[in-house]
C-alpha positions, 0 to 999 in steps of 0.5 A: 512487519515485512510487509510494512517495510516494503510498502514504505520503502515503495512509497519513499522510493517511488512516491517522493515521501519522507519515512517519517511521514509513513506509518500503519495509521497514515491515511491513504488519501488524507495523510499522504494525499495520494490521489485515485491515480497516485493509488492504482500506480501503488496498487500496480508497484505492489502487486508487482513486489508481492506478485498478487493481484489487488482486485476492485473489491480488496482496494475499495476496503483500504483506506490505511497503511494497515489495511494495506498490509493485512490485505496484501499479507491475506493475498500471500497468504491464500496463494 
């Protein structure tokens, strides 16, 4: 749940969102209406807060909080 907690808290501090609007079945796109900018710049917050790299093909299969966190906790660890 580490994982969790630091994407919401990136995205309640840096995204303007309210926690109860953020959990692990929210939809990137639908849900929090992030857009494919609003996306990279969270992409580049959490590559900075994990220091890992979220490539092209990792970022095109997350369409979830959840995929977020799986993805970025098999970043960690297969560093």
């Amino acid at each position: 749940m580490e994982t969790f907690d630091k994407i919401k808290n990136i995205i309640i501090s840096e995204m303007g969102f309210i926690s109860n609007e953020i959990n692990l079945n929210s939809e990137i796109i639908n849900d929090l209406q992030l857009d494919s900018l609003d996306f990279v710049e969270l992409t580049v917050l959490l590559e900075r807060e994990f220091n890992i790299l979220i490539d092209d093909e990792t970022s095109s299969k997350i369409f979830t909080i959840s995929d977020l966190c799986f993805s970025i906790d098999l970043k960690l660890k297969n560093k």
